[in-house]
N, CA, C and O of each residue as an XYZ file, in Angstrom:
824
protein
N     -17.680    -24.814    -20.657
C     -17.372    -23.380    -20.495
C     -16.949    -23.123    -19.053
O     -17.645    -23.519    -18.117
N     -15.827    -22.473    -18.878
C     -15.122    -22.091    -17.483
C     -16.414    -21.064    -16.824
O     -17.297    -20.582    -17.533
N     -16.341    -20.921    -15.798
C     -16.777    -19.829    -15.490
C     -16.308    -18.766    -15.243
O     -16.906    -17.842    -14.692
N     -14.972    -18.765    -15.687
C     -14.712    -16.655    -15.751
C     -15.157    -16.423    -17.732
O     -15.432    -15.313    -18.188
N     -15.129    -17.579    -18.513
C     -15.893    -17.483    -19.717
C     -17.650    -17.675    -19.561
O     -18.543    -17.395    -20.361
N     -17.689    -18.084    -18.618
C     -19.686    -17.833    -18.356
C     -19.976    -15.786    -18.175
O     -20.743    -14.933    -18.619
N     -18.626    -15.893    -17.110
C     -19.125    -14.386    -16.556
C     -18.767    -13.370    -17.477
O     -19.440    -12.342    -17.557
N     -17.551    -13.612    -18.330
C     -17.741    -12.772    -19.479
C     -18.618    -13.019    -20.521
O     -18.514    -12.276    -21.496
N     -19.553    -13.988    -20.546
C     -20.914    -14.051    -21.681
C     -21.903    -13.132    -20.827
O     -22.752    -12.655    -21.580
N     -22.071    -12.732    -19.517
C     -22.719    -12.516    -18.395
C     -22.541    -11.079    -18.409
O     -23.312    -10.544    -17.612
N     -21.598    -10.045    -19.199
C     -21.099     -8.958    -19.177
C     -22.659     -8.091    -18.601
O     -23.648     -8.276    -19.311
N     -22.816     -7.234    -17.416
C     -24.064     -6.820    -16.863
C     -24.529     -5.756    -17.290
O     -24.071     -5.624    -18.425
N     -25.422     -4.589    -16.951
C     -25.525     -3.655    -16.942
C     -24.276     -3.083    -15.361
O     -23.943     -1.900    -15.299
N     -23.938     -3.764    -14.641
C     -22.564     -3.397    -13.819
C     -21.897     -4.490    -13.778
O     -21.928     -5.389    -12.938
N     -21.211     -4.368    -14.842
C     -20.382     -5.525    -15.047
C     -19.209     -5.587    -13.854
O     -18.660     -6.689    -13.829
N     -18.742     -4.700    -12.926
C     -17.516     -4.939    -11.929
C     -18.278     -5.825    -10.742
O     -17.644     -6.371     -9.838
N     -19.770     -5.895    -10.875
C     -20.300     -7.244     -9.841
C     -20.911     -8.226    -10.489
O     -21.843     -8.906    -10.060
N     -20.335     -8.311    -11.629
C     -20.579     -9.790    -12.072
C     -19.801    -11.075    -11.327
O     -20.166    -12.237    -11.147
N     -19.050    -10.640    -11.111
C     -18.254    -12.003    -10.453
C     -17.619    -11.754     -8.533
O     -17.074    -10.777     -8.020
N     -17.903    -12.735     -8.098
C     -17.604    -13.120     -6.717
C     -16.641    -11.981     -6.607
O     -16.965    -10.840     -6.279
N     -15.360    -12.400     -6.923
C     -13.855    -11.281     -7.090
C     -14.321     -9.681     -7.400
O     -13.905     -8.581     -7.036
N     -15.256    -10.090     -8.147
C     -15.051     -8.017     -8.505
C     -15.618     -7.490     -7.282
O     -15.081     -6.483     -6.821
N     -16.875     -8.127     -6.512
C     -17.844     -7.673     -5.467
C     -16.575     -7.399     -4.029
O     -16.534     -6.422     -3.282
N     -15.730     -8.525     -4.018
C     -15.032     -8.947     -3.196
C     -14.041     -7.263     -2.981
O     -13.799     -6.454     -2.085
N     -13.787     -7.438     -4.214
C     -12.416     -5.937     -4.165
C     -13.118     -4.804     -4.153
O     -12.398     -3.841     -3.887
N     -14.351     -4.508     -4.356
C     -15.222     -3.673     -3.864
C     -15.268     -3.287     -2.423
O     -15.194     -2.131     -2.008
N     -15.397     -4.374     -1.696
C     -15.698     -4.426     -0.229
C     -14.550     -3.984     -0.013
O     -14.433     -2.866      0.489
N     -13.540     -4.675     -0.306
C     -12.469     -4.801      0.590
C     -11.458     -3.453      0.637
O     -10.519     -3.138      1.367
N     -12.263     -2.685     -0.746
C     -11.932     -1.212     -0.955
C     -12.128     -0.343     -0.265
O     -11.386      0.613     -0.039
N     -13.810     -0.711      0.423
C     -14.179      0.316      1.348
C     -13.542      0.578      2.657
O     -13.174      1.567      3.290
N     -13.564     -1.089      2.857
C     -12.972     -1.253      4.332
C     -11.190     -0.251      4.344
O     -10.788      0.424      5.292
N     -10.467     -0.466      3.040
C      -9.298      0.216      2.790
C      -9.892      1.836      3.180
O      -9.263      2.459      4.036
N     -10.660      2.249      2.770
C     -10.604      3.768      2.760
C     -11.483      4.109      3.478
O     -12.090      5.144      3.202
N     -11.918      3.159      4.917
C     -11.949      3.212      6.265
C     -10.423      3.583      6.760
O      -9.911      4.678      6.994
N     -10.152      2.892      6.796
C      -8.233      3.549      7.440
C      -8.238      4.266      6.744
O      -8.581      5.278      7.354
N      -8.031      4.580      5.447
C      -7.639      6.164      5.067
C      -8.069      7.023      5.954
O      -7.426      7.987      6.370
N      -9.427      6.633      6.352
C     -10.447      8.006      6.964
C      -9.672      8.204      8.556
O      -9.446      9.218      9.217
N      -9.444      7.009      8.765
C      -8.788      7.505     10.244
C      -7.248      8.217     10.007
O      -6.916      9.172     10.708
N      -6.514      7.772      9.159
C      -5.620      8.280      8.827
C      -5.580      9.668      8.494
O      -4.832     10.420      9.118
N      -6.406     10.134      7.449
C      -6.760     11.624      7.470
C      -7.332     12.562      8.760
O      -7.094     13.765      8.875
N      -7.806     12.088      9.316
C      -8.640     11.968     10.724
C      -7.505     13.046     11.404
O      -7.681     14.216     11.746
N      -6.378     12.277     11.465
C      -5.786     12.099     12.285
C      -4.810     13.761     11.821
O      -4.250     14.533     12.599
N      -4.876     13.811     10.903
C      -3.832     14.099     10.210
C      -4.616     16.138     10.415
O      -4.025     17.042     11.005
N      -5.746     16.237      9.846
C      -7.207     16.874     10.418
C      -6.369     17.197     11.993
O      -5.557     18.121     11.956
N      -6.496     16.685     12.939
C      -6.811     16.753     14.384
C      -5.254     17.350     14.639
O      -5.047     18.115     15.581
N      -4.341     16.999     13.863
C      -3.205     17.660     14.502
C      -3.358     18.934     13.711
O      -3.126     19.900     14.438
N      -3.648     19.254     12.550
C      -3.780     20.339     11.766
C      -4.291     21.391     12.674
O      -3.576     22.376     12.856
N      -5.659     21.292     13.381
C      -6.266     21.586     13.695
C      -5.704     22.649     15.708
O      -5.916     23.670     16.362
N      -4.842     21.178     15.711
C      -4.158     22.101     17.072
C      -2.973     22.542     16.733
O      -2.231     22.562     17.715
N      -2.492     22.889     15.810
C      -1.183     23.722     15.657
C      -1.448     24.669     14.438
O      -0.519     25.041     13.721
N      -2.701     25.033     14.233
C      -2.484     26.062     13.254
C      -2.447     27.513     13.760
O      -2.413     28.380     12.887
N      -2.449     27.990     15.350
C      -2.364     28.739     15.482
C      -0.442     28.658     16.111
O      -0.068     29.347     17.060
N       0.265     27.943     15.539
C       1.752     27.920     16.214
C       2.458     28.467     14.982
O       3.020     27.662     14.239
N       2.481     30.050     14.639
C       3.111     30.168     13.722
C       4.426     30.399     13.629
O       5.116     30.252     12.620
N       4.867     30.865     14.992
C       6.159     31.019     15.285
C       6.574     32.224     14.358
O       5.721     33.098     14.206
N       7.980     32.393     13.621
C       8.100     33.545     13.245
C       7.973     33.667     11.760
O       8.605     34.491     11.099
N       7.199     32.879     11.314
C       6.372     32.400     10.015
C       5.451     33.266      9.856
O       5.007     33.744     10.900
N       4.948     33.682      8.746
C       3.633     33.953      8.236
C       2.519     33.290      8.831
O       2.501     32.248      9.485
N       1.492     34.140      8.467
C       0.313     33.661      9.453
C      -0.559     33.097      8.270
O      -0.102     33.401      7.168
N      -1.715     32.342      8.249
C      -2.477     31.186      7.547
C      -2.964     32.625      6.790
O      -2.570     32.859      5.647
N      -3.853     33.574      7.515
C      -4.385     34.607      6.720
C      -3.276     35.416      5.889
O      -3.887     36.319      5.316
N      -2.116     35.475      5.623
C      -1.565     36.183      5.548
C      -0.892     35.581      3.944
O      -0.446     36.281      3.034
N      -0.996     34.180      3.988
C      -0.559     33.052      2.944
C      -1.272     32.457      1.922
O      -0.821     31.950      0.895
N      -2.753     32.586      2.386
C      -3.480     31.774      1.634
C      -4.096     32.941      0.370
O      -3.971     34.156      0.523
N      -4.674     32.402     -0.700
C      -4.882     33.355     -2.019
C      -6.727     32.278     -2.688
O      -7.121     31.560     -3.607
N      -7.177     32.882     -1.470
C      -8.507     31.763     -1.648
C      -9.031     31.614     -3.443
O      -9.932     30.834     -3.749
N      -8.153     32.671     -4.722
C      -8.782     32.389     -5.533
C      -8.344     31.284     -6.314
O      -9.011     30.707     -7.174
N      -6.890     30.961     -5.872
C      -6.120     30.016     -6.448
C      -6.749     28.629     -5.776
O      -7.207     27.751     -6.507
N      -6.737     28.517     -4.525
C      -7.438     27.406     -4.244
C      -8.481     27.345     -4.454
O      -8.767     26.149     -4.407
N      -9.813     28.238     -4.808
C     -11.009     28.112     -5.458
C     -10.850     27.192     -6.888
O     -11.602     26.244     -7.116
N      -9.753     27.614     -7.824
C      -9.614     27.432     -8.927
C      -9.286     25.801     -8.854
O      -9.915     24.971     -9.512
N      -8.199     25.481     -7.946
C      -8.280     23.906     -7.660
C      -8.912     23.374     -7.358
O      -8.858     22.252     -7.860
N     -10.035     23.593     -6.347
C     -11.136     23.175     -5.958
C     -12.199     22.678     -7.064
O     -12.637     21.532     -7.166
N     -12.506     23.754     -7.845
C     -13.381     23.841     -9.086
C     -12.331     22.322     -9.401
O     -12.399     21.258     -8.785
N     -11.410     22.669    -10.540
C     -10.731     21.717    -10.976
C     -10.781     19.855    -10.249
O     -10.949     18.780    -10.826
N     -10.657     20.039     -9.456
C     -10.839     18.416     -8.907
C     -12.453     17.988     -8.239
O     -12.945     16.924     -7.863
N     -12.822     19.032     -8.298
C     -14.569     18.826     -8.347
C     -15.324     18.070    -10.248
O     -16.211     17.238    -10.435
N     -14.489     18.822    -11.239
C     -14.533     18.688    -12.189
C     -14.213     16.908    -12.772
O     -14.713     15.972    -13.397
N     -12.896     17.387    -11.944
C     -12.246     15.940    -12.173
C     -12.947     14.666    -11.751
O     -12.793     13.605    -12.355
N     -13.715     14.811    -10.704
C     -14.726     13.501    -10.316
C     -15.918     13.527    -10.593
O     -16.670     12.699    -10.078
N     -16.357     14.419    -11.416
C     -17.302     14.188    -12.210
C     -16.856     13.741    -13.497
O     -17.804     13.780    -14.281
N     -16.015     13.415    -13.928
C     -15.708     12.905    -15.441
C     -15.632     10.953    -14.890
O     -16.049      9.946    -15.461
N     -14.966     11.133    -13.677
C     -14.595      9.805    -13.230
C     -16.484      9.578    -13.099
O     -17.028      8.589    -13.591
N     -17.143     10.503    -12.479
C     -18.685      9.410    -12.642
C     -19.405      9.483    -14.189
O     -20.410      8.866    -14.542
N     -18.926     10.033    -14.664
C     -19.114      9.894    -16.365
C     -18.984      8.815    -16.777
O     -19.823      8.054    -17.258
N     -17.260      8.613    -16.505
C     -16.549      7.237    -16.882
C     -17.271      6.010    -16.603
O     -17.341      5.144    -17.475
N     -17.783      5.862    -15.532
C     -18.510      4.737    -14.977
C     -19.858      4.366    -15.935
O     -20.217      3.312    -16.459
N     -20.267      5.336    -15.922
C     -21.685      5.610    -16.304
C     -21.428      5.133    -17.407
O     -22.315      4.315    -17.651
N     -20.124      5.215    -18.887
C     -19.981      4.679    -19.693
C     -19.815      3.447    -19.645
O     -20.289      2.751    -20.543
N     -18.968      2.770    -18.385
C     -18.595      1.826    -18.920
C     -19.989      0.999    -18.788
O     -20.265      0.274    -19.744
N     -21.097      1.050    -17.448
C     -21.875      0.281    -17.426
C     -22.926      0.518    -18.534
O     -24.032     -0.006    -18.402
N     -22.661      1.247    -19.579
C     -23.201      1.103    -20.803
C     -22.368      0.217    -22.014
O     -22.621      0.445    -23.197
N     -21.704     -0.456    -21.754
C     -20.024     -0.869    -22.342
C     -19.762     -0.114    -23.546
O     -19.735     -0.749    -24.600
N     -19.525      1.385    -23.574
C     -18.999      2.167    -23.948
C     -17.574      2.706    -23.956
O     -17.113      3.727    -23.446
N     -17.021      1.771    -24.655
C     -15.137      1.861    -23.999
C     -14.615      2.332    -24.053
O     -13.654      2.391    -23.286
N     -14.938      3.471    -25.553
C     -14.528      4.410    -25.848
C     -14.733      5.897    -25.170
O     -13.958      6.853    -25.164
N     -15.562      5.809    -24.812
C     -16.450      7.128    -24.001
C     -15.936      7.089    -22.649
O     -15.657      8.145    -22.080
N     -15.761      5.781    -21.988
C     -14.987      5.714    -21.014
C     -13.635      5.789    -20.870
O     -13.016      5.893    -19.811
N     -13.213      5.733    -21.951
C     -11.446      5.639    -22.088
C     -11.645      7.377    -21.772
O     -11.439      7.960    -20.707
N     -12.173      8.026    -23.251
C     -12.149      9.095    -22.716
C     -12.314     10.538    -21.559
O     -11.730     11.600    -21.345
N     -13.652      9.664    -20.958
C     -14.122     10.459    -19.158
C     -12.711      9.935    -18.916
O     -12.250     10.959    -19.422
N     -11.806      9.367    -18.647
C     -10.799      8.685    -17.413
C      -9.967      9.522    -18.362
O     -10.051     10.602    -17.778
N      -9.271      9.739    -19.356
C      -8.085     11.067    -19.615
C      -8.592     11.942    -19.360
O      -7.816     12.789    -18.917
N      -9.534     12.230    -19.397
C     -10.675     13.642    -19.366
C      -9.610     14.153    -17.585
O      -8.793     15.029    -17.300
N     -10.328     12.909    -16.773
C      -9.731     12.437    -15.296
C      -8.595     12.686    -14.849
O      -8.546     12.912    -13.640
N      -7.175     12.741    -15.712
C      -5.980     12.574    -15.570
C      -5.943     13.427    -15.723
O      -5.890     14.159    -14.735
N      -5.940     13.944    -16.870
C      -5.935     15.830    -17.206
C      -5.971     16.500    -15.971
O      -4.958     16.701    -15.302
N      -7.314     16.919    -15.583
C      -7.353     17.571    -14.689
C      -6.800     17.162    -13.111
O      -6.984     17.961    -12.193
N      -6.183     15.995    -12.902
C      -6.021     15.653    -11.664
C      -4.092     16.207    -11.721
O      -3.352     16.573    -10.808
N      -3.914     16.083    -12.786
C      -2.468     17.001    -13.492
C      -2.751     18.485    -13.207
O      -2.021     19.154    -12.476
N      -3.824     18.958    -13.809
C      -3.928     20.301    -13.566
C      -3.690     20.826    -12.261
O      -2.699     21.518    -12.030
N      -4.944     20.400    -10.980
C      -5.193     19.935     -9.617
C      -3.504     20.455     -8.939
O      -3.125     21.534     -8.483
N      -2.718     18.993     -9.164
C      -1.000     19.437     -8.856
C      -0.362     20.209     -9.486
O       0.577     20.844     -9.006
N      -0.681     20.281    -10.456
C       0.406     21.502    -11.141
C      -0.055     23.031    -10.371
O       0.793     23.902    -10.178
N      -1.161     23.167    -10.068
C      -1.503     24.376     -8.727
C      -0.874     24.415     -7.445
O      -0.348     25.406     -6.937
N      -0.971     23.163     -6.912
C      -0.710     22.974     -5.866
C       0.842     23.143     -5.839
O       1.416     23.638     -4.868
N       1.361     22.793     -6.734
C       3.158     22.538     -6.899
C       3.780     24.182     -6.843
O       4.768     24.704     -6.325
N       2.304     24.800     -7.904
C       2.929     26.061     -7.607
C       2.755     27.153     -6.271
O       3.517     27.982     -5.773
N       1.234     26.672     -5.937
C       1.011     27.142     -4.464
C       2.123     27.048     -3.199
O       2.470     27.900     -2.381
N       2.542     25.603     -3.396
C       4.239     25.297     -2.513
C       4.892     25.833     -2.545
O       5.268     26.421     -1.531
N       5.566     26.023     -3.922
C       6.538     27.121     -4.609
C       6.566     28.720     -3.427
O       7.300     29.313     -2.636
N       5.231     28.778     -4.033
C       5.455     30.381     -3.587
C       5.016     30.626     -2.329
O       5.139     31.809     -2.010
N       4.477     29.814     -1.381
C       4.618     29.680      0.160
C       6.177     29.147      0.670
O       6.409     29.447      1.841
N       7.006     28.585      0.138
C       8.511     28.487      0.460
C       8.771     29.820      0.306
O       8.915     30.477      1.337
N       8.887     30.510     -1.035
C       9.352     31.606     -1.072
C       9.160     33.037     -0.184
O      10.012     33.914     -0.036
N       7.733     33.006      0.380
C       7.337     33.581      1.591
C       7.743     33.230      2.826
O       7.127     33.837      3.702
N       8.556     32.470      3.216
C       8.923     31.846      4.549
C       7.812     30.725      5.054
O       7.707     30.255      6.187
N       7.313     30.542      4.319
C       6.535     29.148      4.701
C       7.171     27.687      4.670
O       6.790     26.846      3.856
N       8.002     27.484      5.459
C       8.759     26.011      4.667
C       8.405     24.462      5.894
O       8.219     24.530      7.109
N       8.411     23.707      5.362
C       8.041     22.334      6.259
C       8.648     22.798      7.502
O       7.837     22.429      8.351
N       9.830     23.534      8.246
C      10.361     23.144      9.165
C      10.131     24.565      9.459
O      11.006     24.916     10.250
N       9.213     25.699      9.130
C       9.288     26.865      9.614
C       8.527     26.889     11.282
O       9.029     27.705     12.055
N       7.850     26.391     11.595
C       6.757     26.358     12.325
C       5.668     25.121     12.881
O       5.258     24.309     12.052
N       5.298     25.039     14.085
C       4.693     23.355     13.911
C       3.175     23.628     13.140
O       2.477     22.627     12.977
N       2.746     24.703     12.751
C       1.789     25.537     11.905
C       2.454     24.956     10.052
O       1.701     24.422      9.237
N       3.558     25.167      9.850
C       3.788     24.579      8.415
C       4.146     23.039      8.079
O       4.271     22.440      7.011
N       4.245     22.696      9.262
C       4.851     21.436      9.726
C       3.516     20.679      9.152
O       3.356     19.805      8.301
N       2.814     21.261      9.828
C       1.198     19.974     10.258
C       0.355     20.850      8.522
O      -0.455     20.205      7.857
N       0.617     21.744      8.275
C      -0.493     22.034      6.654
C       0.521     21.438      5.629
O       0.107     21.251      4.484
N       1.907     21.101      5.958
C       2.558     20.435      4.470
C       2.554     19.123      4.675
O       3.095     18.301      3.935
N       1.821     18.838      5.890
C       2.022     17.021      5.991
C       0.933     16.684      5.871
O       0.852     15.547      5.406
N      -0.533     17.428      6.202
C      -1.738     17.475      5.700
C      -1.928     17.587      4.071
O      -1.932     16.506      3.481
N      -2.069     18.640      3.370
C      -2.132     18.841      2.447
C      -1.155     18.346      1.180
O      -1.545     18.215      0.020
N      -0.053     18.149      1.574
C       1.184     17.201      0.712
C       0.760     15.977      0.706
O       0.897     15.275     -0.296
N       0.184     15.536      1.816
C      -0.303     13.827      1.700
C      -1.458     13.804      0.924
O      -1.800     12.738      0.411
N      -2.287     15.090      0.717
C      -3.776     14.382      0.049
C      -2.973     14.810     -1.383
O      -3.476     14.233     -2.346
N      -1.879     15.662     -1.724
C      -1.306     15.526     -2.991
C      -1.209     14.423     -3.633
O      -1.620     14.057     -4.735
N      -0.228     13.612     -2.278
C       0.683     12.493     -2.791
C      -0.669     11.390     -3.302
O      -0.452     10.806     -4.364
N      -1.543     11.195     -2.854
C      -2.833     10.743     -2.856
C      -3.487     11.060     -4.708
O      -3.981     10.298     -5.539
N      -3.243     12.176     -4.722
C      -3.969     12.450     -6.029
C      -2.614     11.941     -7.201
O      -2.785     11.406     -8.296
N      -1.505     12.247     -6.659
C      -1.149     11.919     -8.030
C      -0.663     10.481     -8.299
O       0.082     10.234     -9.248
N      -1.257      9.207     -7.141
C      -0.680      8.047     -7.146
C      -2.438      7.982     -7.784
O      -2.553      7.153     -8.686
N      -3.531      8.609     -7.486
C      -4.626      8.305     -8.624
C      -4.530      8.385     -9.725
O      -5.111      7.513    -10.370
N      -3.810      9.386    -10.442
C      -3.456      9.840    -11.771
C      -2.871      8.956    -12.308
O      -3.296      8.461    -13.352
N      -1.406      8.427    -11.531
C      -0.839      7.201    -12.352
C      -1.629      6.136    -12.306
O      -1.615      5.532    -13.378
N      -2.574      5.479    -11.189
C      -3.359      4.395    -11.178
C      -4.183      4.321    -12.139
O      -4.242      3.346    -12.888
N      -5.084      5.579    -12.252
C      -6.012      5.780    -13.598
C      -5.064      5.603    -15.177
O      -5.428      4.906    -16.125
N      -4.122      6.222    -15.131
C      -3.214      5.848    -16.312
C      -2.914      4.421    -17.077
O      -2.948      3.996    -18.232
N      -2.587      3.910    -15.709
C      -2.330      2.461    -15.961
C      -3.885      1.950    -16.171
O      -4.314      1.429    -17.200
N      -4.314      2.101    -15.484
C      -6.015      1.171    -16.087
C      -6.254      1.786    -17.427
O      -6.950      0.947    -18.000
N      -6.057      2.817    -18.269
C      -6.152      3.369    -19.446
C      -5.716      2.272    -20.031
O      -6.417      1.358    -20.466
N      -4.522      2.352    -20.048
C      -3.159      1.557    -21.348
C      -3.851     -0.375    -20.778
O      -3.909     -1.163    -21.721
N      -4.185     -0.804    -19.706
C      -4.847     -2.178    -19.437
C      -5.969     -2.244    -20.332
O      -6.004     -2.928    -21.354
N      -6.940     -1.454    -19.873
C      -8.293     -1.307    -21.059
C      -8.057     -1.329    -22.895
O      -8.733     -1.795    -23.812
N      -6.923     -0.674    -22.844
C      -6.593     -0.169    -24.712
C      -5.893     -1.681    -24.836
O      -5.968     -2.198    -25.951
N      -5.164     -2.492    -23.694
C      -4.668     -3.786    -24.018
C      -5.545     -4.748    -24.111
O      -5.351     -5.490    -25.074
N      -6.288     -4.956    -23.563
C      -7.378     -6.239    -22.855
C      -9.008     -5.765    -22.792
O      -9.780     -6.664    -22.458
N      -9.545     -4.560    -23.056
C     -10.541     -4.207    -22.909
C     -11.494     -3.791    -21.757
O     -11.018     -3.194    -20.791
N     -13.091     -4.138    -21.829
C     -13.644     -3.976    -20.857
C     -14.273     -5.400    -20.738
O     -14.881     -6.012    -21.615
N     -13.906     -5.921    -19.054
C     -14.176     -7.259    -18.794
C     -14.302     -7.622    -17.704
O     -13.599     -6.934    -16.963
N     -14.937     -8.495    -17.094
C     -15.288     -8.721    -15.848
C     -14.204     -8.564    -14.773
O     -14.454     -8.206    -13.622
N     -12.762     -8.913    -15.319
C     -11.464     -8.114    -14.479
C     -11.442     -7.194    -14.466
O     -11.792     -6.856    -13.335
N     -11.152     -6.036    -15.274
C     -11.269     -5.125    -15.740
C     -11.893     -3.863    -15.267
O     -11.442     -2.732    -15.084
N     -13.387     -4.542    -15.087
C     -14.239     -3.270    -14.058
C     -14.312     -2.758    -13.332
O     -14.753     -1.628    -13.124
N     -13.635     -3.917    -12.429
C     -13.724     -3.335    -10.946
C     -13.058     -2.840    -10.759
O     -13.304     -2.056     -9.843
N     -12.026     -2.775    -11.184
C     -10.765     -2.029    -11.107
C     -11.309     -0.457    -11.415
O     -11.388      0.384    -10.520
N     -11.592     -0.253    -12.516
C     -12.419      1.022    -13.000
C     -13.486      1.460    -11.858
O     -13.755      2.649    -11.688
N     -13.940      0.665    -11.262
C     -15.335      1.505    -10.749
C     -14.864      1.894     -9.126
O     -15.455      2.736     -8.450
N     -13.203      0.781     -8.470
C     -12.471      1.055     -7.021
C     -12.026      2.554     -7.636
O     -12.616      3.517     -7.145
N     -11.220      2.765     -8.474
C     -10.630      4.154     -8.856
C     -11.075      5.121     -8.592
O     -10.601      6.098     -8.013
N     -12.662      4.791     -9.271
C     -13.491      6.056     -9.644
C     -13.331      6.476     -7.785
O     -12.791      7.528     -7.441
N     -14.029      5.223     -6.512
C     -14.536      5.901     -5.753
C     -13.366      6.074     -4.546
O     -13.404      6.627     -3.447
N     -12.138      5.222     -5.387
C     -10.846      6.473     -4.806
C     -11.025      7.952     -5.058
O     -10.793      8.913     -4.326
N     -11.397      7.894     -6.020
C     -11.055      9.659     -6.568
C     -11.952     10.002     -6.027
O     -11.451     10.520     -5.029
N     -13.560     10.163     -5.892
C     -14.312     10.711     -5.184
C     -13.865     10.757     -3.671
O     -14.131     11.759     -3.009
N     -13.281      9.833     -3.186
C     -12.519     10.328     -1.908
C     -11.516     11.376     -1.772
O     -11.559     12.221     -0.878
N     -10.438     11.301     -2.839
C      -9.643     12.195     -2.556
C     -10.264     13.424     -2.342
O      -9.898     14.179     -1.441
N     -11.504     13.765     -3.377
C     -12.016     14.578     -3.935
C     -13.148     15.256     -2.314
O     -13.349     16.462     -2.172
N     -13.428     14.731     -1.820
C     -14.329     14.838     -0.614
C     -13.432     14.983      0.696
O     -13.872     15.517      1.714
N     -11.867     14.358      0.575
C     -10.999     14.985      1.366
C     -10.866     16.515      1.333
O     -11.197     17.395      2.127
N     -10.234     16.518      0.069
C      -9.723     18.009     -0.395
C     -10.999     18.747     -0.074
O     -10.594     19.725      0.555
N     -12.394     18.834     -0.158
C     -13.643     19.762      0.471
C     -12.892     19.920      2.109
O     -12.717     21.051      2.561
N     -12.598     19.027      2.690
C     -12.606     19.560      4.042
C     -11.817     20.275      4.349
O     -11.980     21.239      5.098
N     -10.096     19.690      3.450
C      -9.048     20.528      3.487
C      -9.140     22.195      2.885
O      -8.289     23.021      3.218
N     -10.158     22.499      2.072
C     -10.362     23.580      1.346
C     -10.965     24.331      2.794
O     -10.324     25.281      3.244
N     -12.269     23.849      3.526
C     -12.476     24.138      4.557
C     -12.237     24.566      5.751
O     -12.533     25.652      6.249
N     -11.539     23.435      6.322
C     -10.625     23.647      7.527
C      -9.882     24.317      7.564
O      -9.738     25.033      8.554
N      -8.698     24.416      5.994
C      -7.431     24.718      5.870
C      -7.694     26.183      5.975
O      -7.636     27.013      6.882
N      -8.026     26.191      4.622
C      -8.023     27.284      3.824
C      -8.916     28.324      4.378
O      -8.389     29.377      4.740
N     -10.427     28.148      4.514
C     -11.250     29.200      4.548
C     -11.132     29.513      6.058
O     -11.070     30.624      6.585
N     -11.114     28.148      6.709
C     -10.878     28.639      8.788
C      -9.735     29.593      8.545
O      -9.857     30.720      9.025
N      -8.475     29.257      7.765
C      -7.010     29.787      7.734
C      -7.394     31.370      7.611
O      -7.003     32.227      8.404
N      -8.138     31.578      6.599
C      -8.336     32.802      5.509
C      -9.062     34.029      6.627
O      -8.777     35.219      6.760
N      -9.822     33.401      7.146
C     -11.508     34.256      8.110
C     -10.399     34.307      9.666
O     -10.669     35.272     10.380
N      -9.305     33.441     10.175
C      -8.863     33.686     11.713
C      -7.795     34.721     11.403
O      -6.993     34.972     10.504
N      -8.271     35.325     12.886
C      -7.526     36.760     13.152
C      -6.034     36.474     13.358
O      -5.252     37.399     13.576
């Protein structure tokens, strides 16, 4: 018997650290979304000194509609709790229950942008545009990037869907499922600060 056929007889109660490799892409996940963090960091710190440069733009209080971003907020709060659902199934090897938390996942991480797409929308239409101000400059390169972020999760989660419905749940397989999940809880713990910083500092300054 091979041993990637030992480790699938071996299937765990967390099956994504059954094997050397799954533990491995675990780690090497975190260390990845270490640089994210400086990357966002960064991204934060310029936000932070040009949001009062509105130039002849609209002002942050003047743009923001805290119930619409409440409503996204809710929504991708939602959304990573289905992703710790998902988990929770699979380390029950529940494949089905997990297939479903992870569309459950997509759904709403669709919903999530389809707000945001329209929130864009109608801040262009107000004179808010990437090049209005170094104030729209630094919130569409902030907030567009933790977009671009969510919806390269959506397709990632997608594709691990249609892998799972091909090949199942398996010592490859998991880890992949359980890096996702705590992508998404990142995005998801980004967007708190961006709701924060952005939005509510934006909403409350004179």
């Amino acid at each position: 018997m091979s041993a990637h056929q030992h480790a699938e007889g071996l299937m765990s109660h967390e099956p994504e650290k059954v094997t050397m490799e799954g533990r491995n892409k675990i780690l090497g996940f975190w260390l990845f979304l270490g640089a994210e963090t400086v990357l966002f960091g960064t991204l934060f710190s310029a936000f932070v000194a040009l949001r009062h440069n509105v130039g002849d733009g609209p002002k942050a209080s003047e743009l923001f509609e805290l119930p619409t971003v409440f409503a996204a907020t809710m929504i991708l709060l939602f959304s990573s709790l289905m992703s710790v659902f998902a988990v929770q199934a699979m380390h029950r090897h529940q494949v089905k229950a997990m297939i479903g938390w992870l569309v459950a996942t997509v759904v709403l991480g669709l919903g999530f942008l389809g707000l945001e797409i329209t929130e864009f929308t109608t801040y262009v239409s107000e004179g808010h545009k990437m090049n209005t101000s170094a104030f729209s400059s630094s919130f569409y390169t902030l907030v567009g990037f933790h977009g671009a972020h969510v919806a390269f999760g959506v397709l990632w989660i997608t594709l691990l869907i249609l892998q799972i419905l091909k090949k199942g749940l398996t010592v490859v397989t998991a880890p992949k499922i359980y890096v996702s999940a705590i992508y998404w809880h990142f995005i998801d713990v980004v967007w708190v600060f961006i709701f924060t910083v952005v939005y509510l500092m934006g909403k409350v300054a004179a």
